[in-house]
C-alpha positions as CSV (number, residue, x, y, z in Angstrom):
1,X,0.0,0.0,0.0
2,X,1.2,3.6,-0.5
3,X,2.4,5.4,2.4
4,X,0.3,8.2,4.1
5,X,2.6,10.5,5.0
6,X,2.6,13.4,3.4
7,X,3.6,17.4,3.4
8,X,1.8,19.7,5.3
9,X,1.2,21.7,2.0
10,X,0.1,18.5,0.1
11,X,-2.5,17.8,2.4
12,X,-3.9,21.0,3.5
13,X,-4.5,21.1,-0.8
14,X,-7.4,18.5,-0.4
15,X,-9.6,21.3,1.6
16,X,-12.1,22.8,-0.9
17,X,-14.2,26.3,-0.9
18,X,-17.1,25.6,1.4
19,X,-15.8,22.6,3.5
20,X,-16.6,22.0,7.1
21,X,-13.8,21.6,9.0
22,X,-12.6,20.2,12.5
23,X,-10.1,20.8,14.4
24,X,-8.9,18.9,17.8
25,X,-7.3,20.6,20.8
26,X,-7.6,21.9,24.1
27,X,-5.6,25.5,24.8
28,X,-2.3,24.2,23.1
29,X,-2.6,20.2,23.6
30,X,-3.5,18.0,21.2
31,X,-3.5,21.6,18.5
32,X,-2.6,20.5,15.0
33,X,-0.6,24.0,14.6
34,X,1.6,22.3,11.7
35,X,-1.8,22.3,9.9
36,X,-3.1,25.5,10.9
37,X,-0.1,27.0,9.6
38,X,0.3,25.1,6.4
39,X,-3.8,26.1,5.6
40,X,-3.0,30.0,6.2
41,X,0.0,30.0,4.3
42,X,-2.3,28.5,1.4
43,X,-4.9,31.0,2.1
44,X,-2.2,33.9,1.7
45,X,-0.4,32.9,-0.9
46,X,-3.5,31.4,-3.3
47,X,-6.4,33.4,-1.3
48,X,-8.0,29.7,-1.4
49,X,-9.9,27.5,0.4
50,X,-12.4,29.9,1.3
51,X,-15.7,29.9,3.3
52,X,-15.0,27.3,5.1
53,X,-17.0,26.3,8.0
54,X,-15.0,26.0,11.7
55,X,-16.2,23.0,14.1
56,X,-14.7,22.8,17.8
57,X,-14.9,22.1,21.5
58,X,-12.9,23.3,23.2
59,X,-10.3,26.6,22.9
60,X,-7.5,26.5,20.7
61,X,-5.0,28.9,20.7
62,X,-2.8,31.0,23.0
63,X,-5.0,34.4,23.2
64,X,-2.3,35.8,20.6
65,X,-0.9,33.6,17.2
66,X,-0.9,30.0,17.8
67,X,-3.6,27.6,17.6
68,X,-7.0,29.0,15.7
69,X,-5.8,32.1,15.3
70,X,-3.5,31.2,12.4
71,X,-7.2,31.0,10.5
72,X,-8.8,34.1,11.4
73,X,-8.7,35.7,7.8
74,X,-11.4,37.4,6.2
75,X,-12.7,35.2,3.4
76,X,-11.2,32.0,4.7
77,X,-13.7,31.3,7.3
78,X,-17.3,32.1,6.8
79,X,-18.9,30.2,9.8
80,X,-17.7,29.2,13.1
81,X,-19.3,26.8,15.9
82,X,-17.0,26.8,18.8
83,X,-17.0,25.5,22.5
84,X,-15.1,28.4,23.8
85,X,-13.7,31.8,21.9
86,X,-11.7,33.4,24.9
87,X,-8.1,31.9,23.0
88,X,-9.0,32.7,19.6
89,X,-9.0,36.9,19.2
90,X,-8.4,36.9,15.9
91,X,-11.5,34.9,15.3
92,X,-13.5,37.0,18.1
93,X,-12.4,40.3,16.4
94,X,-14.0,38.9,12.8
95,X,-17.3,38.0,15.0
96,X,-17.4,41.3,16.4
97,X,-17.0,43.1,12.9
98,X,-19.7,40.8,11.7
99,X,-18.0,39.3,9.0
100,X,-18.3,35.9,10.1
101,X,-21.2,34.0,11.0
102,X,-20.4,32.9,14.7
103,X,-21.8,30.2,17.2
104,X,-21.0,29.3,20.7
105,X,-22.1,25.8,22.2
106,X,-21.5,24.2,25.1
107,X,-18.1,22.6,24.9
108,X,-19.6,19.1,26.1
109,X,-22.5,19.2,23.4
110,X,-19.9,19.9,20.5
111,X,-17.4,17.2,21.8
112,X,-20.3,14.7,21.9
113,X,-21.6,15.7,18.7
114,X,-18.7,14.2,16.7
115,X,-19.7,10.9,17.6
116,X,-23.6,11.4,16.4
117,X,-22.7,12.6,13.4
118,X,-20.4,9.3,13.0
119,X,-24.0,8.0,13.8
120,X,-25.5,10.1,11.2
121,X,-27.8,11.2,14.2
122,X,-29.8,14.5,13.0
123,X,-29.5,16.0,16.2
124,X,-27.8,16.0,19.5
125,X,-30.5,16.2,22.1
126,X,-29.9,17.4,25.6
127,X,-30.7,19.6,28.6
128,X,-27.6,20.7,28.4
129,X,-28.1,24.8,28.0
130,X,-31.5,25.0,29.1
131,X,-31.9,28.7,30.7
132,X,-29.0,29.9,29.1
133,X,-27.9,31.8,26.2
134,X,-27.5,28.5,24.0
135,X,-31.8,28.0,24.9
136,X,-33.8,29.6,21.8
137,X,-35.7,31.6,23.8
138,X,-32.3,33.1,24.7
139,X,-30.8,33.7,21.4
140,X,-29.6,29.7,20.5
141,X,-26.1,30.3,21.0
142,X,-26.4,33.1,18.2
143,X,-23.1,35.6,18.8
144,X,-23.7,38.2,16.4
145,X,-26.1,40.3,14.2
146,X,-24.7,38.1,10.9
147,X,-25.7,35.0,12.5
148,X,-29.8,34.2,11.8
149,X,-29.8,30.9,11.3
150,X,-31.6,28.9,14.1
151,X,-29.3,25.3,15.1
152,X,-30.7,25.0,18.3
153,X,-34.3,23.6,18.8
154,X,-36.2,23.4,21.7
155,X,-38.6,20.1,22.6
156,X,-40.1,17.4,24.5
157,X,-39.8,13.8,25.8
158,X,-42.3,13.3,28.7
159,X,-42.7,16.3,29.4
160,X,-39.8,17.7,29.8
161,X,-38.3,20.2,28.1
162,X,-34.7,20.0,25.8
163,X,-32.6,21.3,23.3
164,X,-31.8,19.7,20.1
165,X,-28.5,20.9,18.4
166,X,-28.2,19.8,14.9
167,X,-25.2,17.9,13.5
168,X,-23.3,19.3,10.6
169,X,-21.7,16.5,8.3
170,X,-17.6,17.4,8.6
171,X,-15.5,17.6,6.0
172,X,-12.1,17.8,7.1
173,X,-10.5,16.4,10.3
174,X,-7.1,18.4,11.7
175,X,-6.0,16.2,14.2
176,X,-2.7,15.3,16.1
177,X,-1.0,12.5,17.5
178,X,2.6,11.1,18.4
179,X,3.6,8.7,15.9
180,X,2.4,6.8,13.1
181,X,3.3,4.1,10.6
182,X,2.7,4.4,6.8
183,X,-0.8,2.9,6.9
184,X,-1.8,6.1,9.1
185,X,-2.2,4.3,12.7
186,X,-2.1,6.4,15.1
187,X,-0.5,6.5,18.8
188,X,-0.4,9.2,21.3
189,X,2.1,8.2,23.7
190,X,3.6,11.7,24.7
191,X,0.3,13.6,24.3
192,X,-1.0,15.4,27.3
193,X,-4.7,14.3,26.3
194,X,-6.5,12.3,23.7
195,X,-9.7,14.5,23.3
196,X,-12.5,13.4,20.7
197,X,-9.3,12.8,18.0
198,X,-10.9,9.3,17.2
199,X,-14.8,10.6,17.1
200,X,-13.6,13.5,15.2
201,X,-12.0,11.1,12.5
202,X,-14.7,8.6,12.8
203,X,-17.3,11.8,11.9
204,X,-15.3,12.7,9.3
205,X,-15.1,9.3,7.5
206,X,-18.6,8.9,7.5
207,X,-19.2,12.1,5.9
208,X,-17.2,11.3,3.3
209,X,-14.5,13.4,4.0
210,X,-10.3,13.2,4.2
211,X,-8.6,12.9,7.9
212,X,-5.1,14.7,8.3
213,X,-3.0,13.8,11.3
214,X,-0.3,15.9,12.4
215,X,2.5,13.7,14.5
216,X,6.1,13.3,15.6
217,X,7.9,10.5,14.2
218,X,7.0,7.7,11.6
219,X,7.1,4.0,12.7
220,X,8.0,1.0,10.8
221,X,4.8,-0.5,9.0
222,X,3.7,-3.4,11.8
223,X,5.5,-2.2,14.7
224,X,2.7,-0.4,16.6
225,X,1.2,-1.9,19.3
226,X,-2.6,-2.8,18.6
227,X,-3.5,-1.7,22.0
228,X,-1.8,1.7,21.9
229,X,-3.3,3.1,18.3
230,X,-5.5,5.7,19.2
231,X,-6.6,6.4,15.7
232,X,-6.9,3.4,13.7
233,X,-5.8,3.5,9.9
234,X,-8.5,3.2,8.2
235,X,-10.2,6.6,9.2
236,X,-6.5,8.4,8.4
237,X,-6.0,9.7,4.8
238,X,-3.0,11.7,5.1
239,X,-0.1,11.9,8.0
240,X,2.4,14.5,7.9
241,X,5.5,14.8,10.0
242,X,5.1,18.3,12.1
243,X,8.5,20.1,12.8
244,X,8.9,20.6,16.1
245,X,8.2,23.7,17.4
246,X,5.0,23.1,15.8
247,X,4.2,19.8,17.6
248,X,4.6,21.5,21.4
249,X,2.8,19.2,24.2
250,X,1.2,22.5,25.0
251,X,1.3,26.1,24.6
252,X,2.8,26.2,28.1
253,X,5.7,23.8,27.9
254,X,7.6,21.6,24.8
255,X,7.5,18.6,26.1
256,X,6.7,17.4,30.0
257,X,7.1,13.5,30.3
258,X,4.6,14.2,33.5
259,X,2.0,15.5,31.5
260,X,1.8,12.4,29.8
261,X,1.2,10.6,32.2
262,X,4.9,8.5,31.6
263,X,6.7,10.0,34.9
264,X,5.2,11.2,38.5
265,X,6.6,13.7,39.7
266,X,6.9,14.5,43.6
267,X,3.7,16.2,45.0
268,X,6.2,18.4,47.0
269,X,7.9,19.8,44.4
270,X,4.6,22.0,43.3
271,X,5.4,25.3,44.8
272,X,2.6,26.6,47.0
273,X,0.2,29.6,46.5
274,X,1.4,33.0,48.0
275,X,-0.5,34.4,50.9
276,X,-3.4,37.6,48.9
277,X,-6.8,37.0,48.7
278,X,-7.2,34.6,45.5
279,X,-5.4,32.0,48.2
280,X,-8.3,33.5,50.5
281,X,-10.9,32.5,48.2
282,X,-8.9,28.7,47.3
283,X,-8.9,28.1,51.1
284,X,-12.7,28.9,51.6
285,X,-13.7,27.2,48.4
286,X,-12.3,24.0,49.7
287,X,-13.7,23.8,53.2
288,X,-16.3,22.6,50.4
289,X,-15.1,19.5,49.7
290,X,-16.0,16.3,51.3
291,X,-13.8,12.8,51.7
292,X,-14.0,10.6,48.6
293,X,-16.3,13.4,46.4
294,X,-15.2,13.9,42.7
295,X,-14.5,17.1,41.7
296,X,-14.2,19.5,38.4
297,X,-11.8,22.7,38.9
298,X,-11.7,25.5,36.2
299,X,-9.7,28.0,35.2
300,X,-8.6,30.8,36.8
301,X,-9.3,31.3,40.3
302,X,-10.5,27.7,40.6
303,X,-6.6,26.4,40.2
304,X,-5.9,27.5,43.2
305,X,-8.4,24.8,45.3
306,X,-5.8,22.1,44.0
307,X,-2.5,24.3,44.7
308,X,-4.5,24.1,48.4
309,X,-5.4,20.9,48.8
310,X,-2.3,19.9,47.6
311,X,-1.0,22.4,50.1
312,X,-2.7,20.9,52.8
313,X,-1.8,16.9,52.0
314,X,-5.4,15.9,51.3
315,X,-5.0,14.9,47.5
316,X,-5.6,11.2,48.4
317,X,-8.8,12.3,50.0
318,X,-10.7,13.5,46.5
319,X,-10.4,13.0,42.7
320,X,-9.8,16.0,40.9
321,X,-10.9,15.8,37.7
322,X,-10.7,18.8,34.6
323,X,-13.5,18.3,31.6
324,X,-10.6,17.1,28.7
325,X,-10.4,14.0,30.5
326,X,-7.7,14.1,33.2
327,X,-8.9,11.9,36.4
328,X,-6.5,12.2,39.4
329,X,-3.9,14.4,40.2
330,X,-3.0,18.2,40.2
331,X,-4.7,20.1,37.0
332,X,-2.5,22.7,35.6
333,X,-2.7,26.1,34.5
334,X,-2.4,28.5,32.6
335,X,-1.6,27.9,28.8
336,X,-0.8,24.1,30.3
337,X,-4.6,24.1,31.9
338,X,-6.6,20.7,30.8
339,X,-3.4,18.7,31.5
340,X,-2.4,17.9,34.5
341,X,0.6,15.6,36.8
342,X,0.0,12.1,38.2
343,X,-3.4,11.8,36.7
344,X,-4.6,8.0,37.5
345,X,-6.2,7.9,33.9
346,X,-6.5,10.5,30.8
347,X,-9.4,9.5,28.8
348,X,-11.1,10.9,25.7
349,X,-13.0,14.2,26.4
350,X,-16.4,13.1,25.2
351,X,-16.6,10.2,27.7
352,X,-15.8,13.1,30.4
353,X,-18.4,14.7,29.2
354,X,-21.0,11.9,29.7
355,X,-19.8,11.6,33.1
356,X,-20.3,15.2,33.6
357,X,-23.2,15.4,31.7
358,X,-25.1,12.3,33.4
359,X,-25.2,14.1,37.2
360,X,-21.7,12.5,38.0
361,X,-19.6,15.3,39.6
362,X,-20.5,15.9,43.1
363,X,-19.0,19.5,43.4
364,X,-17.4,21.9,40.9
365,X,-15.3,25.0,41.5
366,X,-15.9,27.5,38.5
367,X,-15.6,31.0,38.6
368,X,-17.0,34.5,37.7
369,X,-16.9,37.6,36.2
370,X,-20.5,39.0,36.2
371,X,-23.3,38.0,39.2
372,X,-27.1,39.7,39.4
373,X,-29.3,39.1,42.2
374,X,-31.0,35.9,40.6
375,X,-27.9,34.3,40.8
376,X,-27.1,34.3,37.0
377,X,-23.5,34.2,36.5
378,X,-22.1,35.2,33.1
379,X,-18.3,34.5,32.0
380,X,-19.3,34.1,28.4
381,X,-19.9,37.8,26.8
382,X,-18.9,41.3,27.5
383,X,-19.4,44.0,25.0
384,X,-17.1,43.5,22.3
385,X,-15.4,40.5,24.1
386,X,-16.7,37.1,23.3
387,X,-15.1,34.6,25.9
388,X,-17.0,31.8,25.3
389,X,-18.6,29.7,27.4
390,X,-16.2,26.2,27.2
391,X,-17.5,23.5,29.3
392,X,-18.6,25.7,32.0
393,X,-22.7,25.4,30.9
394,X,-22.1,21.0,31.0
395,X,-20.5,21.7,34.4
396,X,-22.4,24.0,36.6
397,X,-25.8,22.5,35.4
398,X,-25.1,19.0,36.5
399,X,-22.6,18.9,39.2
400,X,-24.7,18.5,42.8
401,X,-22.5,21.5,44.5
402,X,-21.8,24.3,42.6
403,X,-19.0,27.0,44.1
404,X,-18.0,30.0,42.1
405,X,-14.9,31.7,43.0
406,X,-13.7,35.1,42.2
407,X,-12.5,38.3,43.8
408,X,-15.1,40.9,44.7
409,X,-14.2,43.5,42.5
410,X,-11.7,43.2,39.7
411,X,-9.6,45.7,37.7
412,X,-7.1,46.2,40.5
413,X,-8.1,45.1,43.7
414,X,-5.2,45.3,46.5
415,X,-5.7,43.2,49.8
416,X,-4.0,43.0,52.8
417,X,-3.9,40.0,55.6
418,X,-2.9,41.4,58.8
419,X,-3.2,39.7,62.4
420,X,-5.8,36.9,60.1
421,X,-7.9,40.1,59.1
422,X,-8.6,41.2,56.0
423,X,-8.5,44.9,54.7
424,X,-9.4,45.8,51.4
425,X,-6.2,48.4,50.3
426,X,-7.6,49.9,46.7
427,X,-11.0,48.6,46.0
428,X,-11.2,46.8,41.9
429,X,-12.6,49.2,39.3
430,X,-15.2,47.1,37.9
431,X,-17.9,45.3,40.1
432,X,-18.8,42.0,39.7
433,X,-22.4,41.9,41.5
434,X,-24.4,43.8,38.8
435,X,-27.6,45.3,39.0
436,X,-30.3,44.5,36.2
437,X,-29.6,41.3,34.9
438,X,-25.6,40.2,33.4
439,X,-25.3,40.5,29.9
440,X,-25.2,36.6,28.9
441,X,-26.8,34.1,31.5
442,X,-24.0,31.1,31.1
443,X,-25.2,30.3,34.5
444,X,-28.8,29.9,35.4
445,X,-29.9,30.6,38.6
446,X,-33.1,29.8,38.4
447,X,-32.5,26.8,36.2
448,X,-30.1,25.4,39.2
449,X,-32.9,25.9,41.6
450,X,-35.6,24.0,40.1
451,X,-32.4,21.1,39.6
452,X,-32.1,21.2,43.3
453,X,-28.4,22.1,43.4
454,X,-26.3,24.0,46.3
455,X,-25.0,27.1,44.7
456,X,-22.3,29.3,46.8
457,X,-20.4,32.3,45.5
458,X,-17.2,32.8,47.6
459,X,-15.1,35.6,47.5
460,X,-12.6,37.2,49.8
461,X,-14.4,39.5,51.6
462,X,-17.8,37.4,51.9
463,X,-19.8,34.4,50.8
464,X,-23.5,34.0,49.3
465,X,-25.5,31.0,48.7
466,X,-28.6,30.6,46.1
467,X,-32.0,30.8,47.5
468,X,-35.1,30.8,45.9
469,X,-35.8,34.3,46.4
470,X,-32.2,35.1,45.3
471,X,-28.7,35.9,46.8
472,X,-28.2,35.4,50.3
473,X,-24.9,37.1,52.0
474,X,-24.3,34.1,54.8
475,X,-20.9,35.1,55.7
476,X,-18.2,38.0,56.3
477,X,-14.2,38.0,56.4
478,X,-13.1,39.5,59.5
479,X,-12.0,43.2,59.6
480,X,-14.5,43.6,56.4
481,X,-16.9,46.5,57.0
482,X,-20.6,45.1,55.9
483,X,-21.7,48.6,54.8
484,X,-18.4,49.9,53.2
485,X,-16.9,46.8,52.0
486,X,-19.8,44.7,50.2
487,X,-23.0,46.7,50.5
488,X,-21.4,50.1,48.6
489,X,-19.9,47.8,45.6
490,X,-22.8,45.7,44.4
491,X,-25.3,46.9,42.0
492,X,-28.1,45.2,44.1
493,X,-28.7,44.5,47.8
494,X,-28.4,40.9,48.6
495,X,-30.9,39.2,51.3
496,X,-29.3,39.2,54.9
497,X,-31.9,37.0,56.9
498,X,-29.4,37.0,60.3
499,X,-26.3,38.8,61.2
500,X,-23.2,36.7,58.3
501,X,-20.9,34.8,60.3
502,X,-17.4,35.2,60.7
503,X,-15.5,32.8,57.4
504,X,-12.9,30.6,59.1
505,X,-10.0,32.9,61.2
506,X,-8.0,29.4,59.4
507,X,-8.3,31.0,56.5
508,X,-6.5,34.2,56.5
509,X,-3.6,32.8,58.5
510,X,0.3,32.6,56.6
511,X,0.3,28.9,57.7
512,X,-1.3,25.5,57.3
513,X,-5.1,25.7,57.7
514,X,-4.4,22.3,59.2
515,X,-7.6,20.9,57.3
516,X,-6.2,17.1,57.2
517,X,-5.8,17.7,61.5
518,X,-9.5,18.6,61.9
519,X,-13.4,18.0,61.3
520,X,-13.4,20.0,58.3
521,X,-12.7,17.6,55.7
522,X,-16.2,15.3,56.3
523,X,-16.2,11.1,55.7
């Protein structure tokens, strides 16, 4: 048979004007960039393919060059579904200007989708986005004025109410592996994750179209192990060899044999979280957690709960657990975030997402930028900025416990610990406890209270929990003024049924909270 391995620029040449195209990836891991670069170079030097149509989960790119933003051209891409846009700003910028038609779903639903459209299923049906901005009574996930289009449906089984997203047949998979032999088998040894690469391809060959793997080395024909091809051969058309500061584990790091899962790495070597108040709001947030619960952390300010409980020695009482498929260990951060060190398994995103999507996460640590008195929460939209929503809509509408995280304010808040008192130095610019109602509703309060789940919002300076009439402020840092610190920077007045209580003295301490030592931490 002939081999599959090709150039770059040979096999980006099979995309035509019009195709639908996938790409796999999470931040930088698992990003084909070899390809992404090889297709713009096309585009700018032959102005074709054109109009082609963007399918992905979850972000891709480095909020600068890499990743998805190599295609954010005018002309090259006319339509974009996408799981999260916070990475891409070139793409968010041709959103904004309305010169693409533009699309966020939930970063589970897309994942997912890949493998009905290997079914040839018409739609993906779920409750997944019910309440939100994905519901059509919302707007269906629509992110600008050029997108009219309706994809998301709403209906009934017994009752109850749904939304059916509808699959797209795929013409192109860009995916990425480690090595391959010439028949186009596929491992992923030194990968950080293994995503929906294999639903991806399988969707792709069903629709009839070509799958291009990106990897790092070519193997003799026969001397892959069976058990370790990820992608089997007969859903690969073309392999091309990446060069290799295109073929980074992530955006973060070249290569980290931890990451993969090859190597452990001492727990003690992960340097702990300086004392200031996101460490405040890591060390609440945990007093949380429960012995032997499963666990999702975000982004951001939800990174810290590991760096704590890590800090603390109680990793062997939970599972941590991040949406691209990492179960165990310490999630990362930053441009490494989805990966993570001494994971006990990695397994493909999409069967995360069933997990997470079936009611199987106990609590979830996520966090937020905008809050309103209902308890919405948005982290998906503001003004011109299109973040996205990722798999924060999967998460926070099925895990039991929900706990956002964030400062108070943002845009320059200064804190100071003194004596385990907190005093607020220079107060953020920008309030995060809106009045009126947040711009996008990625959150749900009201949704989350007819599901039955716990809903707290901890910050530095004070904690609320969801009722049913709205936003409850149940308890108070110590040295925090009710009146001048909370009160005189939200745009609405929360319900305070009985004097807050004091948060944890623990918390705002420069050493151990000594959690493992006490009561906190419940069997």
């Amino acid at each position: 048979m002939k081999s599959k391995v090709v150039s770059a620029s040979t096999a980006v040449n099979v995309i035509k004007d019009g195709d639908t195209v996938a790409t796999g990836g999470f931040v930088g891991s698992g990003v084909p960039e070899q390809l992404v670069v090889a297709l713009e170079h096309r585009f700018l030097t032959t102005n074709t393919p054109r109009r082609l149509s963007l399918l992905y989960a979850a972000g891709q790119g480095d909020g600068n060059e890499r990743g998805l933003n190599h295609l954010g051209h005018e002309g090259l891409i006319a339509r974009v579904i996408g799981g999260h846009w916070g990475l891409v700003p070139k793409l968010q910028k041709l959103a904004n200007d309305n010169k693409i038609i533009a699309y966020n779903w939930p970063q589970g639903i897309i994942s997912t989708m890949f493998r009905d459209t290997a079914a040839k299923k018409p739609r993906t049906i779920s409750a997944i986005g019910l309440g939100t901005f994905v519901d059509p009574r919302n707007g269906g996930g629509k992110l600008n004025k050029a997108t009219t289009e309706d994809l998301v449906t709403l209906i009934h089984f017994d009752g109850k109410e749904y939304l059916a997203y509808r699959t797209l047949p795929v013409n192109i998979g860009l995916l990425r592996g480690t090595t391959a032999d010439p028949d186009g088998n596929i491992t992923m040894e030194k990968e950080a994750l293994t995503l929906e690469m294999l639903a991806i391809a399988m969707a792709v060959r069903n629709s009839g179209g070509k799958v291009i793997v990106q990897v790092e080395r070519v193997a003799e024909l026969g001397s892959l192990s069976s058990r370790q091809v990820k992608i089997p051969g007969i859903f690969v058309d073309y392999v091309v060899v990446a060069e290799p500061e295109n073929h980074w584990q992530t955006f973060g790091v070249q290569y980290n044999p931890a990451y993969s899962g090859e190597i452990k790495v001492p727990v003690q070597s992960i340097a702990p979280m300086a004392m200031g108040h996101r460490k405040i709001i890591a060390r609440r947030a945990a007093l949380e957690l429960q012995s032997g619960v499963i666990a999702n952390l975000g982004i951001g300010a939800p990174e810290g709960v590991a760096s704590v409980v890590n800090e603390e020695g109680l990793l062997n009482q939970f599972v941590l657990t991040t949406e691209s498929g990492v179960i165990g260990g310490i999630p990362a951060g930053g441009l490494n975030f989805g990966v993570g060190v001494n994971a006990v398994a990695i397994i493909d995103q999409t069967y995360q997402f069933d997990y997470y999507d079936g009611g199987g996460l106990d609590i979830t640590f996520l966090g937020m930028a905008q809050v309103d008195w209902k308890g919405n929460v948005n982290v998906s939209k503001f003004g011109t900025r299109l973040a996205g929503a990722g798999g924060f809509i999967n998460i926070s509408q099925t895990a039991k416990t929900v706990v956002f995280v964030g400062s108070f304010t943002a845009s320059g808040l200064k804190t100071v610990v003194e004596d385990r008192h907190l005093r607020i130095a220079q107060e953020g610019g920008t309030r995060k406890f809106v009045s009126g109602e947040v711009e996008h509703i990625t959150f749900s309060g009201n949704y989350a209270m007819k599901r039955g789940q716990k809903v707290l919002y901890v910050t530095e300076r004070c904690v609320f929990q969801l009722t049913s009439r709205g936003m409850e402020l149940i308890e108070i840092a110590p040295g925090v003024n009710l009146l001048f610190d909370i009160l005189d920077h939200m745009g609405f007045e929360p319900i305070i049924r009985r004097e807050p209580k004091l948060m944890d003295k623990r918390i705002f301490r420069p050493e151990l909270m000594g959690l493992g030592n006490s009561s906190d931490i419940r069997n």
